[in-house]
N, CA, C and O atoms as a Tinker XYZ file with bonds, in Angstrom:
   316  protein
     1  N     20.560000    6.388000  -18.321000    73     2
     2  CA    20.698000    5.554000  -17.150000    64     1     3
     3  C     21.392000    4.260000  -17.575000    63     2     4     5
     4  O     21.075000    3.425000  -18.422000    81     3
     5  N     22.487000    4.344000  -16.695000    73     3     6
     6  CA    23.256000    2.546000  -17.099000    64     5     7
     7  C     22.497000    1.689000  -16.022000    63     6     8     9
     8  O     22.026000    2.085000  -14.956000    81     7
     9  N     22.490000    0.560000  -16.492000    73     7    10
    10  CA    21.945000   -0.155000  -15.408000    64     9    11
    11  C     23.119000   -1.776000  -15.267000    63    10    12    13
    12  O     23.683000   -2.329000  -16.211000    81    11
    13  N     23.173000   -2.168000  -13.830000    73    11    14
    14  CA    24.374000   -3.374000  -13.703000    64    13    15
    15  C     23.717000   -4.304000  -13.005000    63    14    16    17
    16  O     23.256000   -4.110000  -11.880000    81    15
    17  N     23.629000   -5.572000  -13.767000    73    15    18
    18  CA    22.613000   -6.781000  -13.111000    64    17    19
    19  C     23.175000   -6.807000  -11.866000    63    18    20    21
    20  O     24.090000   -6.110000  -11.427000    81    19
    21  N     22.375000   -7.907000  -11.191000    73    19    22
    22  CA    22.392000   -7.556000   -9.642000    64    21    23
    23  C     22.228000   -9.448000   -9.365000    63    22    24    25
    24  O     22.857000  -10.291000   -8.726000    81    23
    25  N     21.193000   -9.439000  -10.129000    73    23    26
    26  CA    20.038000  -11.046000   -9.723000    64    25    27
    27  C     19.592000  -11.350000  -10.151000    63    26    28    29
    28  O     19.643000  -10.778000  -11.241000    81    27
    29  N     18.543000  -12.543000  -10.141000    73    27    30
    30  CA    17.257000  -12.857000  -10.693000    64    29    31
    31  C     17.183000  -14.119000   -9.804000    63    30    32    33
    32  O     18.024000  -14.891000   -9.344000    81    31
    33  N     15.520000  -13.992000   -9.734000    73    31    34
    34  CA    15.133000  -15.263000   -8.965000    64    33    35
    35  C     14.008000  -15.650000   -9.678000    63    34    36    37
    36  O     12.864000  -15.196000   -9.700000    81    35
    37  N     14.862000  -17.125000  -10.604000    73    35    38
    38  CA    14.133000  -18.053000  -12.053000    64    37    39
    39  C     12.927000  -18.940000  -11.383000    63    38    40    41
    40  O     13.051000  -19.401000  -10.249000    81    39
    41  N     12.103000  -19.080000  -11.939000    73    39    42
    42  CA    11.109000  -20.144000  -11.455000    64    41    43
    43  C     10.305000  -20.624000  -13.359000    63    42    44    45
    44  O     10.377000  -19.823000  -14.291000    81    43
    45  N      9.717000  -21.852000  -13.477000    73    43    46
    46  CA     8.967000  -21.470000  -14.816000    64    45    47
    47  C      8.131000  -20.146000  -14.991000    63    46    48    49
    48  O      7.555000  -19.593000  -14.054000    81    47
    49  N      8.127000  -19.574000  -16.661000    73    47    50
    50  CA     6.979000  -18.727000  -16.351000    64    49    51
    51  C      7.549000  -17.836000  -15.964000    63    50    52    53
    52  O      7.050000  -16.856000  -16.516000    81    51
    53  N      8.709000  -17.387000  -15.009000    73    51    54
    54  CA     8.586000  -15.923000  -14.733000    64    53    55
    55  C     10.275000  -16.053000  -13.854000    63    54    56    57
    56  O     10.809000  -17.102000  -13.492000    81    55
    57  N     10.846000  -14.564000  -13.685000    73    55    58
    58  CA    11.945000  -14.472000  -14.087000    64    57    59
    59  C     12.038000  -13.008000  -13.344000    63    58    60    61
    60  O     12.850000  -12.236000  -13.855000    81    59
    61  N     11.377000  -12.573000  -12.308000    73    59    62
    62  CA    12.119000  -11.218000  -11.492000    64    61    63
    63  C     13.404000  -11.032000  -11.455000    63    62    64    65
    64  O     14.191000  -11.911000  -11.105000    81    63
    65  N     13.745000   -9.838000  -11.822000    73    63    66
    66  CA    15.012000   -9.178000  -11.584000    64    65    67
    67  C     15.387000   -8.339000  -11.085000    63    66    68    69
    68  O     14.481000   -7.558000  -10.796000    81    67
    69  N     16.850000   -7.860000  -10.626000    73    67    70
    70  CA    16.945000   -6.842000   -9.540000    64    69    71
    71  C     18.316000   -6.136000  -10.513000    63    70    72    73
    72  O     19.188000   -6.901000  -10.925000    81    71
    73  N     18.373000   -4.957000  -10.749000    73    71    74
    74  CA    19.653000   -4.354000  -11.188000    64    73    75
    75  C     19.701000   -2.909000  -10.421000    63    74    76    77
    76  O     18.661000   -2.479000   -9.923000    81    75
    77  N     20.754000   -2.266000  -10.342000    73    75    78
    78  CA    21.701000   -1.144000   -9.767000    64    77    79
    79  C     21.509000   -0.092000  -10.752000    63    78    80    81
    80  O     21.015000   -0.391000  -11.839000    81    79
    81  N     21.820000    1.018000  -10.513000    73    79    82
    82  CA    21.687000    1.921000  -11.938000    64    81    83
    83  C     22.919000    3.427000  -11.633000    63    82    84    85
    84  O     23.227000    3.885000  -10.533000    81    83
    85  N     23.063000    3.568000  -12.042000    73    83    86
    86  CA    24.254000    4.954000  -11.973000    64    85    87
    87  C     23.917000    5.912000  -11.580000    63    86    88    89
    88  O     24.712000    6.811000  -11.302000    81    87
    89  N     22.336000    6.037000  -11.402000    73    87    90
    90  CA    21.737000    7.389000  -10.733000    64    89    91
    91  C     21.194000    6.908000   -9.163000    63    90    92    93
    92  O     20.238000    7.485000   -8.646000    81    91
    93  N     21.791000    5.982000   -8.594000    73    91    94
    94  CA    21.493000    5.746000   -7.194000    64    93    95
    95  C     19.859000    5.473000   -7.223000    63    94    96    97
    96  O     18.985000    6.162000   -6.696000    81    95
    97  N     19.711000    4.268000   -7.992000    73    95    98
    98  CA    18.423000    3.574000   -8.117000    64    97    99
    99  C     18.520000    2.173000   -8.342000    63    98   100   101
   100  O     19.496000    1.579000   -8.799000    81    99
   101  N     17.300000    1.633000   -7.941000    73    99   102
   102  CA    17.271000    0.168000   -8.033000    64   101   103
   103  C     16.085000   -0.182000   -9.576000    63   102   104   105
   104  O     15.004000    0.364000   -9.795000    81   103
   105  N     16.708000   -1.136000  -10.325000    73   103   106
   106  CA    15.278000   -1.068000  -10.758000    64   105   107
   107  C     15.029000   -2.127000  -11.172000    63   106   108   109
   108  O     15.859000   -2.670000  -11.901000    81   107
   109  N     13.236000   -3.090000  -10.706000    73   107   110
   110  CA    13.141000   -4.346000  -10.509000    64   109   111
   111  C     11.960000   -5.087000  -11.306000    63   110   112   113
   112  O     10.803000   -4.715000  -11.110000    81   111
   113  N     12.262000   -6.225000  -12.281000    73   111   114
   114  CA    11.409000   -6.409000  -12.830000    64   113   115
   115  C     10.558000   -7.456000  -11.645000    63   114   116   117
   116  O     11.088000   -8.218000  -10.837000    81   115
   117  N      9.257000   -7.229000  -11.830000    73   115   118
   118  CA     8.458000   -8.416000  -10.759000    64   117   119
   119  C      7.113000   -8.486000  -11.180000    63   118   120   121
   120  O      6.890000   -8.184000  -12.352000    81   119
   121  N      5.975000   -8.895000  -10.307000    73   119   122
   122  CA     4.797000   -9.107000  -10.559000    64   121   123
   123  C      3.608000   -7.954000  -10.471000    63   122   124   125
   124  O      3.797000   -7.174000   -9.538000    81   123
   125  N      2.551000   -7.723000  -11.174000    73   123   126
   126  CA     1.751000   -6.583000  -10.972000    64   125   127
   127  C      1.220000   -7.113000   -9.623000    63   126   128   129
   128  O      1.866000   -7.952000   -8.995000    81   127
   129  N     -0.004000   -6.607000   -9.160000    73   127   130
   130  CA    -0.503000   -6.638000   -8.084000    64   129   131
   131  C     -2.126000   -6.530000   -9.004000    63   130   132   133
   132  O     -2.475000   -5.938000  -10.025000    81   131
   133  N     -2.860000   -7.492000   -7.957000    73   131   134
   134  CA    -4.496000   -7.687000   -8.584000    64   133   135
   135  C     -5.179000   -6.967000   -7.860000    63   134   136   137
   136  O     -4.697000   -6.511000   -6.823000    81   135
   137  N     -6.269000   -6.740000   -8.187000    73   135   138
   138  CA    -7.122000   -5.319000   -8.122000    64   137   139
   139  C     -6.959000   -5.081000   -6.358000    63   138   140   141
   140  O     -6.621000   -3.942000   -6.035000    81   139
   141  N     -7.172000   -6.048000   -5.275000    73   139   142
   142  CA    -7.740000   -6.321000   -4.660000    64   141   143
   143  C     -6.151000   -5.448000   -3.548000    63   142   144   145
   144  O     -6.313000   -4.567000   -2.703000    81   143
   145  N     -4.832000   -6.058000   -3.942000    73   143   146
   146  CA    -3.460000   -5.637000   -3.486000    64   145   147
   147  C     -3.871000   -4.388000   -3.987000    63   146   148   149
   148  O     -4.571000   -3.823000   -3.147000    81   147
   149  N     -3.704000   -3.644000   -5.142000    73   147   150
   150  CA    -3.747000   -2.475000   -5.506000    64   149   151
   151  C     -4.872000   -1.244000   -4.367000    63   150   152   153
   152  O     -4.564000   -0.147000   -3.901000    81   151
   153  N     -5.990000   -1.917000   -4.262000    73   151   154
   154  CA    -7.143000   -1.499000   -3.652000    64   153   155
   155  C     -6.288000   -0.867000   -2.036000    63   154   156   157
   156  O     -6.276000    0.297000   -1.633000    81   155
   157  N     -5.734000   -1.927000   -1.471000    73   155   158
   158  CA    -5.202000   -1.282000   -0.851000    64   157   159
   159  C     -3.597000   -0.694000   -0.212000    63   158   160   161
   160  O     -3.103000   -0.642000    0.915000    81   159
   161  N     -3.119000   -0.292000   -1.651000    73   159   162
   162  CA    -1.990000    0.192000   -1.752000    64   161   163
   163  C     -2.351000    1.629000   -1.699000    63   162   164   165
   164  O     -1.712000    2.471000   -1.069000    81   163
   165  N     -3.636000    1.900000   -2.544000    73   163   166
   166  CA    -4.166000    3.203000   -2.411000    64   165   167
   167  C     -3.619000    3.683000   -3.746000    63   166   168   169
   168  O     -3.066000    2.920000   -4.538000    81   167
   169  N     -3.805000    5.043000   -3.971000    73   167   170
   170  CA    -3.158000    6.223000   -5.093000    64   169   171
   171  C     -1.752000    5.616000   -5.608000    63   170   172   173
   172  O     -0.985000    4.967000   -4.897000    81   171
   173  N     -1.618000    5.830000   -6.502000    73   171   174
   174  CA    -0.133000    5.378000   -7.330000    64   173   175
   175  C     -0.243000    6.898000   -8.022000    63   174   176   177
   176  O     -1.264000    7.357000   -8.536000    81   175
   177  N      1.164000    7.626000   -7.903000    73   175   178
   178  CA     0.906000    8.756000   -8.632000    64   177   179
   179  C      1.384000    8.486000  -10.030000    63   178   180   181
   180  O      2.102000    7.486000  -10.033000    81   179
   181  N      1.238000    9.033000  -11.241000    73   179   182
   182  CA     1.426000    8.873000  -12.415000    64   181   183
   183  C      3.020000    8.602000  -12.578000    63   182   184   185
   184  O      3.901000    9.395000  -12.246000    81   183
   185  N      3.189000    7.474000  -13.087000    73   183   186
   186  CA     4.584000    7.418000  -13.813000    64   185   187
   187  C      5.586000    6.615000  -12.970000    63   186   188   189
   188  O      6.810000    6.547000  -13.086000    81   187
   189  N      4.539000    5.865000  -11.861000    73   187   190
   190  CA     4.786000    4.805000  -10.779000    64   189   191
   191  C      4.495000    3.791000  -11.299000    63   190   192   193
   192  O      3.972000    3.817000  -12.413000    81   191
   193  N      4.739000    2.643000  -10.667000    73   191   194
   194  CA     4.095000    1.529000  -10.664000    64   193   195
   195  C      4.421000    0.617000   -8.929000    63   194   196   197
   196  O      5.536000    0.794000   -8.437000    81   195
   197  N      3.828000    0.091000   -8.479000    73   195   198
   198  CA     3.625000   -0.803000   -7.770000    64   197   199
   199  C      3.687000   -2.527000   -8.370000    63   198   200   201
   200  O      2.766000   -3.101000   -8.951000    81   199
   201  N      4.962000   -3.071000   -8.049000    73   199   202
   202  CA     5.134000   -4.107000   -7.982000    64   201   203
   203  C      5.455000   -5.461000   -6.782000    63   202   204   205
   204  O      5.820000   -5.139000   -5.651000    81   203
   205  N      5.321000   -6.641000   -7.067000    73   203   206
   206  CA     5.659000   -7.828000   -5.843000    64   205   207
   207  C      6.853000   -8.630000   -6.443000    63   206   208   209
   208  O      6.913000   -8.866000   -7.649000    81   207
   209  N      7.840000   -9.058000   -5.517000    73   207   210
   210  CA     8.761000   -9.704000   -6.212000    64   209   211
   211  C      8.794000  -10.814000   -5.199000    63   210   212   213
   212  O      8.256000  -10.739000   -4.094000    81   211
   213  N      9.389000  -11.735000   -5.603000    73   211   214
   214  CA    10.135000  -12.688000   -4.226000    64   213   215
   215  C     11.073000  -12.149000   -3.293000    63   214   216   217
   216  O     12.031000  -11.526000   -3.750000    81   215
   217  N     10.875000  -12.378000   -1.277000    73   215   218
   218  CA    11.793000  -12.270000   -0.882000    64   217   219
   219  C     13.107000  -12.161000   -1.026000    63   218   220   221
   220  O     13.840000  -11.230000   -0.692000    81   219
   221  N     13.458000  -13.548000   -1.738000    73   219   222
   222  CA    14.538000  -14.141000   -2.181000    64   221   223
   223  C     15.414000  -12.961000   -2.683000    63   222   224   225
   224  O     16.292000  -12.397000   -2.030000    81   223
   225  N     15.018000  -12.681000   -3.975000    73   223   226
   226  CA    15.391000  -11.429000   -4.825000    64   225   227
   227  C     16.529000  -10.269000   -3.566000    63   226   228   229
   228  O     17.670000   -9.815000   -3.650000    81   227
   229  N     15.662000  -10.211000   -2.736000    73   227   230
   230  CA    16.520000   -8.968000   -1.889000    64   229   231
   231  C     17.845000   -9.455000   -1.416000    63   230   232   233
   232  O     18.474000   -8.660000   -0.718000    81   231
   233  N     18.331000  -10.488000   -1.638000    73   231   234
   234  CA    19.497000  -11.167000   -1.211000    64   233   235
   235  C     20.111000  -10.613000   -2.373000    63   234   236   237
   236  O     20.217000  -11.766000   -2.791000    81   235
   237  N     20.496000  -10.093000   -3.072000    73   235   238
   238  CA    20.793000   -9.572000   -4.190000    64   237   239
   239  C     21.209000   -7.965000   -4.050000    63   238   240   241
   240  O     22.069000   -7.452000   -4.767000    81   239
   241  N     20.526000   -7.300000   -3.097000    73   239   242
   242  CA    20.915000   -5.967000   -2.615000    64   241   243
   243  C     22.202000   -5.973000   -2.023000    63   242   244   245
   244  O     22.662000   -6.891000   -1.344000    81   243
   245  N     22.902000   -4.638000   -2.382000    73   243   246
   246  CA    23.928000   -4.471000   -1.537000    64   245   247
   247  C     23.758000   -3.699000   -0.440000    63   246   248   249
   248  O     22.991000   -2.763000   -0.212000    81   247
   249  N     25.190000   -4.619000    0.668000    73   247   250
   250  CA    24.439000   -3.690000    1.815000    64   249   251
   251  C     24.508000   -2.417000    2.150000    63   250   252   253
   252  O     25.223000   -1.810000    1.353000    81   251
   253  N     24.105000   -1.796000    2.925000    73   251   254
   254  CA    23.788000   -0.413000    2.816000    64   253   255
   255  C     23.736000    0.072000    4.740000    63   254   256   257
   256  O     23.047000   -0.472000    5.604000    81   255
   257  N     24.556000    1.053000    4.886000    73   255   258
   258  CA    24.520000    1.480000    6.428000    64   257   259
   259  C     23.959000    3.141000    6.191000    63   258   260   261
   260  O     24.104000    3.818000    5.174000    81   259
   261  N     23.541000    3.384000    6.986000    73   259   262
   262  CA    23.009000    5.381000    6.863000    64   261   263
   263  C     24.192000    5.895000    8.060000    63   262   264   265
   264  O     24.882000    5.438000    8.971000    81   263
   265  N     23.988000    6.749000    7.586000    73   263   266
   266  CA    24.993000    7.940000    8.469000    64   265   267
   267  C     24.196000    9.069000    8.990000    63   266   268   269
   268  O     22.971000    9.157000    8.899000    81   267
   269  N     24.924000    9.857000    9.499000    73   267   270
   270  CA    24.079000   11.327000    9.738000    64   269   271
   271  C     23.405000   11.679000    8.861000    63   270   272   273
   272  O     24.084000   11.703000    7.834000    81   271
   273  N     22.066000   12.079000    8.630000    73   271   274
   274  CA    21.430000   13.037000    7.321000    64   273   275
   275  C     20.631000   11.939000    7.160000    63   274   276   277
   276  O     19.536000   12.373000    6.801000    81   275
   277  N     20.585000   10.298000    7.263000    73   275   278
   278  CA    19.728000    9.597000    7.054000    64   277   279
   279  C     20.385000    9.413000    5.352000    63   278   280   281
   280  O     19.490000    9.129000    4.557000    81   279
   281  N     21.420000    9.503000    4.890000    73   279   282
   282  CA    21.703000    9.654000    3.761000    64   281   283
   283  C     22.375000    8.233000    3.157000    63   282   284   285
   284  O     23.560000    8.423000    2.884000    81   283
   285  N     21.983000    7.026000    2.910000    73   283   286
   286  CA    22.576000    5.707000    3.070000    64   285   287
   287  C     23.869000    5.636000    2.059000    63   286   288   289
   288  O     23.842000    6.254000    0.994000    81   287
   289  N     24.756000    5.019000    2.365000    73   287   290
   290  CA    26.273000    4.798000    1.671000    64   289   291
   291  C     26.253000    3.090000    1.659000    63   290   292   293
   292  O     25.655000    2.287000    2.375000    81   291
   293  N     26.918000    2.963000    0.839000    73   291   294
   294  CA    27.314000    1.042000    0.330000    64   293   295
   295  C     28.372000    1.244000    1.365000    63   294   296   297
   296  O     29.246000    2.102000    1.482000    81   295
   297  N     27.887000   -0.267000    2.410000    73   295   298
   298  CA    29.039000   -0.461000    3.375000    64   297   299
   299  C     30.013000   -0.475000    2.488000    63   298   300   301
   300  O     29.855000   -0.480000    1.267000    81   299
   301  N     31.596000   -0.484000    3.386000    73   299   302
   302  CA    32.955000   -1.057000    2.641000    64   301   303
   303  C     33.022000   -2.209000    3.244000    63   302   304   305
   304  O     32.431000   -2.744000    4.182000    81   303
   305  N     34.296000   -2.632000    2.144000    73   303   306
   306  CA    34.636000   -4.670000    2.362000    64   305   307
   307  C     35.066000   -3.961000    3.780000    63   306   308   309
   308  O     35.426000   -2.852000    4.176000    81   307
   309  N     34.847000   -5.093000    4.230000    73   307   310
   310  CA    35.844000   -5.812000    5.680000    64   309   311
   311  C     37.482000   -5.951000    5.309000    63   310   312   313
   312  O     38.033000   -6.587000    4.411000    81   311
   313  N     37.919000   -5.269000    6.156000    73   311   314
   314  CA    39.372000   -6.024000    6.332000    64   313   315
   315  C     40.098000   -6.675000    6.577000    63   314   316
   316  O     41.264000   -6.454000    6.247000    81   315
């Protein structure tokens, strides 16, 4: 998996990140979740994790329109 930075939203202490990856994935460093968030996130199946990031961070996504099939494509530039 290649992965291509995207973002980060710096604060002291901590440093979420957002990158792109070549297999049509996102993948984001952020905060765990305490017992209490987890409690009711419910089941995590093995080899998951459940994380929290800042809003902010999603400004960093590219945008994205769906088509037929529900199958999402990276808008194109504007002309």
């Amino acid at each position: 998996m290649r992965l291509r930075f995207l973002g980060k939203h710096s604060a002291p202490d901590n440093s979420p990140t957002l990158w792109d990856t070549d297999e049509g994935q996102y993948v984001i460093q952020g905060f765990g979740l305490d017992a209490d968030a987890l409690a009711q996130v419910g089941h995590i199946p093995h080899g998951e994790a459940v994380i929290r990031v800042p809003k902010e961070l999603m400004r960093y996504l590219p945008e994205v329109r769906h088509h037929a099939g529900n199958r999402p494509e990276a808008a194109e530039p504007a002309r």
